[in-house]
C-alpha positions in Angstrom: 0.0 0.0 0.0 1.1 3.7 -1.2 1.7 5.8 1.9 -1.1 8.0 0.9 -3.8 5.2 1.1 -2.0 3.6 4.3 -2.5 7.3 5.5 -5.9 7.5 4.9 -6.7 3.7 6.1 -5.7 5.0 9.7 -7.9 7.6 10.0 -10.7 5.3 9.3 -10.8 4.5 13.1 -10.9 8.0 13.5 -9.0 11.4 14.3 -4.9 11.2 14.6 -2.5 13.3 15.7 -0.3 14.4 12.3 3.1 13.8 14.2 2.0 10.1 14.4 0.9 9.5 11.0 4.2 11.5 9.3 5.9 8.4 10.5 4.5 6.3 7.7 6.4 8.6 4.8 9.9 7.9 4.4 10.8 12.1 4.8 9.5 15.3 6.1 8.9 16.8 2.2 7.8 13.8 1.3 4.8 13.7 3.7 4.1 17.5 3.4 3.7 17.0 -0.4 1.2 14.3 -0.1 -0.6 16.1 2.9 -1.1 19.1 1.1 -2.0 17.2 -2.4 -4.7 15.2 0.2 -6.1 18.7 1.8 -6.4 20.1 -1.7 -8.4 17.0 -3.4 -10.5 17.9 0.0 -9.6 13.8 1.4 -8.0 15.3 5.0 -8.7 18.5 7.1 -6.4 19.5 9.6 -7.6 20.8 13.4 -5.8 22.8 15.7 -5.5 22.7 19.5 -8.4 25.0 19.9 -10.5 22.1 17.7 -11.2 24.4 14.7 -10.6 23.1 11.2 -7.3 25.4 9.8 -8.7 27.9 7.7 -7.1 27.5 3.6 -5.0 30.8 4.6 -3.2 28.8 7.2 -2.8 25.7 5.0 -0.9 28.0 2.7 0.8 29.7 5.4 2.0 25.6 6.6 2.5 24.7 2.8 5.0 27.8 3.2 7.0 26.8 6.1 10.7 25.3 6.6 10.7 21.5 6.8 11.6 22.2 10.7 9.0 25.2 11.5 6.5 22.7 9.5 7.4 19.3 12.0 6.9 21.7 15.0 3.6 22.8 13.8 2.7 19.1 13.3 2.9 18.8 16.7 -0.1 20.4 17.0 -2.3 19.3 14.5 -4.9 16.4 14.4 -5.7 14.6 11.2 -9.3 14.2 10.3 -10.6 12.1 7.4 -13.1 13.9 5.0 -16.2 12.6 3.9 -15.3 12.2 0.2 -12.0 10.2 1.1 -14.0 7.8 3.6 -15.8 6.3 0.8 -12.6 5.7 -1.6 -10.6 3.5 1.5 -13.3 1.9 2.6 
């Protein structure tokens, strides 16, 4: 399995931290090119501490960011699987 499907199979049981799940791509650029090609086919949305989905202005600002400023902000991110993605892993 691609690391963007086995990605998406784990959030089938539900919300994940984003530290966790960049441990199955093999590199930090590697991961934050799939996670931003999944938030723009509308598969993943990303939540921050205070549980609001990030607005697309900070998913640019993120898509932006050094390799090392983008790890740290992670950190802080959970994973949720959209809708439209659901249906194609399942």
């Amino acid at each position: 399995m691609n690391p963007e499907l086995d990605f998406l199979d784990q959030l089938l049981a539900g919300n994940m931290p984003l530290a966790v799940l960049l441990r199955l791509f093999p590199s930090i650029p590697c991961a934050r090119h799939a996670i931003h090609a999944m938030l723009a086919g509308d598969e993943i949305r990303l939540i921050g501490t205070d549980g609001a989905e990030l607005q697309p202005r900070q998913s640019q600002e993120l898509s932006r960011a050094s390799d090392s400023d983008w790890r740290r902000a992670a950190a802080d991110l959970t994973v949720s699987l959209a809708p439209k993605a659901a249906e194609r892993v399942a």
